[in-house]
N, C-alpha and C positions, 0 to 999 in steps of 0.2 A: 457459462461462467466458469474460469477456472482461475486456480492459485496462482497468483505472479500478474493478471492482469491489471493496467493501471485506467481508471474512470477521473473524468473530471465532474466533478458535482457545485451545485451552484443552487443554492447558500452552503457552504459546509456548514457537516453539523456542528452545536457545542454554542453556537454564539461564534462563531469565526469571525474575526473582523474584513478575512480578505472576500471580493466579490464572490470567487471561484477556487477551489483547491483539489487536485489530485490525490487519488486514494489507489493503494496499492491492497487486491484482494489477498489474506493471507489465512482465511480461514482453513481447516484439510479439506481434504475432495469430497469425502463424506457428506461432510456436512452442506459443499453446497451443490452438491446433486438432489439433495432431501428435501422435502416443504419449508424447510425453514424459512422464516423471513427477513430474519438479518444476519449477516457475515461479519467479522472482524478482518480489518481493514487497519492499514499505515499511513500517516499523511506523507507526502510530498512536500522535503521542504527546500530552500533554497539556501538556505548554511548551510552548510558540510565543515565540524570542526573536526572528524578525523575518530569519533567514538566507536567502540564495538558494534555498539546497536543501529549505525547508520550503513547504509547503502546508498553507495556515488549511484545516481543515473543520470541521463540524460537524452540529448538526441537521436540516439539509439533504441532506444524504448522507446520511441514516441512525443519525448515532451519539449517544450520551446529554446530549452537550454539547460544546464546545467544544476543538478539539484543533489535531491537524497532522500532516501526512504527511513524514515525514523520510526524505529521500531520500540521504543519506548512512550510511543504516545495512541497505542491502538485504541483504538475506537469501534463501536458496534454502528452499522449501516445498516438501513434497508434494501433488500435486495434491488426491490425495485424504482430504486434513487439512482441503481447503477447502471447508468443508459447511455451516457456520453463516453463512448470507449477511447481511447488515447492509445494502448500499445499493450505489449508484453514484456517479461521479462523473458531473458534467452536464460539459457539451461544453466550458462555458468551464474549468472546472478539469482537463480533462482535456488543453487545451494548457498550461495552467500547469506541468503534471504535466510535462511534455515538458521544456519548460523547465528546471525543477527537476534533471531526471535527465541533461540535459546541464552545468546545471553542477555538478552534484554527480561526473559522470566526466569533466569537462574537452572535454568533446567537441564538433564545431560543429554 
């Protein structure tokens, strides 16, 4: 498992209303090279309003159309929920990504 890959999990956690929903792994490497058991993860959604902490993907990664990585709504996963693989992100979205999760925690 590495950073930037995208899983689809089926129930998403939380109470999700939707059947199924994409998660974008964003925890560091460290951590998920380790025993850990859960990763922090971005959902997949399918608005894109244009905010700092979103990430356009799409087709290109892997997924059915059109979306975006919201990085204002992470969530902690079990690792081993993350089994349905979908894609990657390529190198330039994966500094976006970076981006994104600093200013979604205010961090520099």
């Amino acid at each position: 498992m590495i950073r930037g890959e995208i899983y689809r999990l089926t129930p998403p956690p939380g109470g999700d209303p939707k059947p199924t929903r994409c998660y974008v792994v964003v925890s560091r490497q460290t951590l998920l090279d380790s025993k850990a058991d859960k990763v922090i993860c971005a959902p997949v959604n399918t608005t894109f309003v244009g905010l700092e902490t979103q990430l356009p993907v799409g087709v290109e990664e892997g997924l059915k159309h059109a979306s975006c990585v919201n990085c204002d709504q992470l969530v902690l996963i079990d690792k081993g929920r993350l089994t349905n693989f979908v894609g990657t992100l390529p190198a330039e979205k994966l500094r976006a990504l970076k981006r994104a999760l600093r200013v979604a925690l205010d961090v520099e």
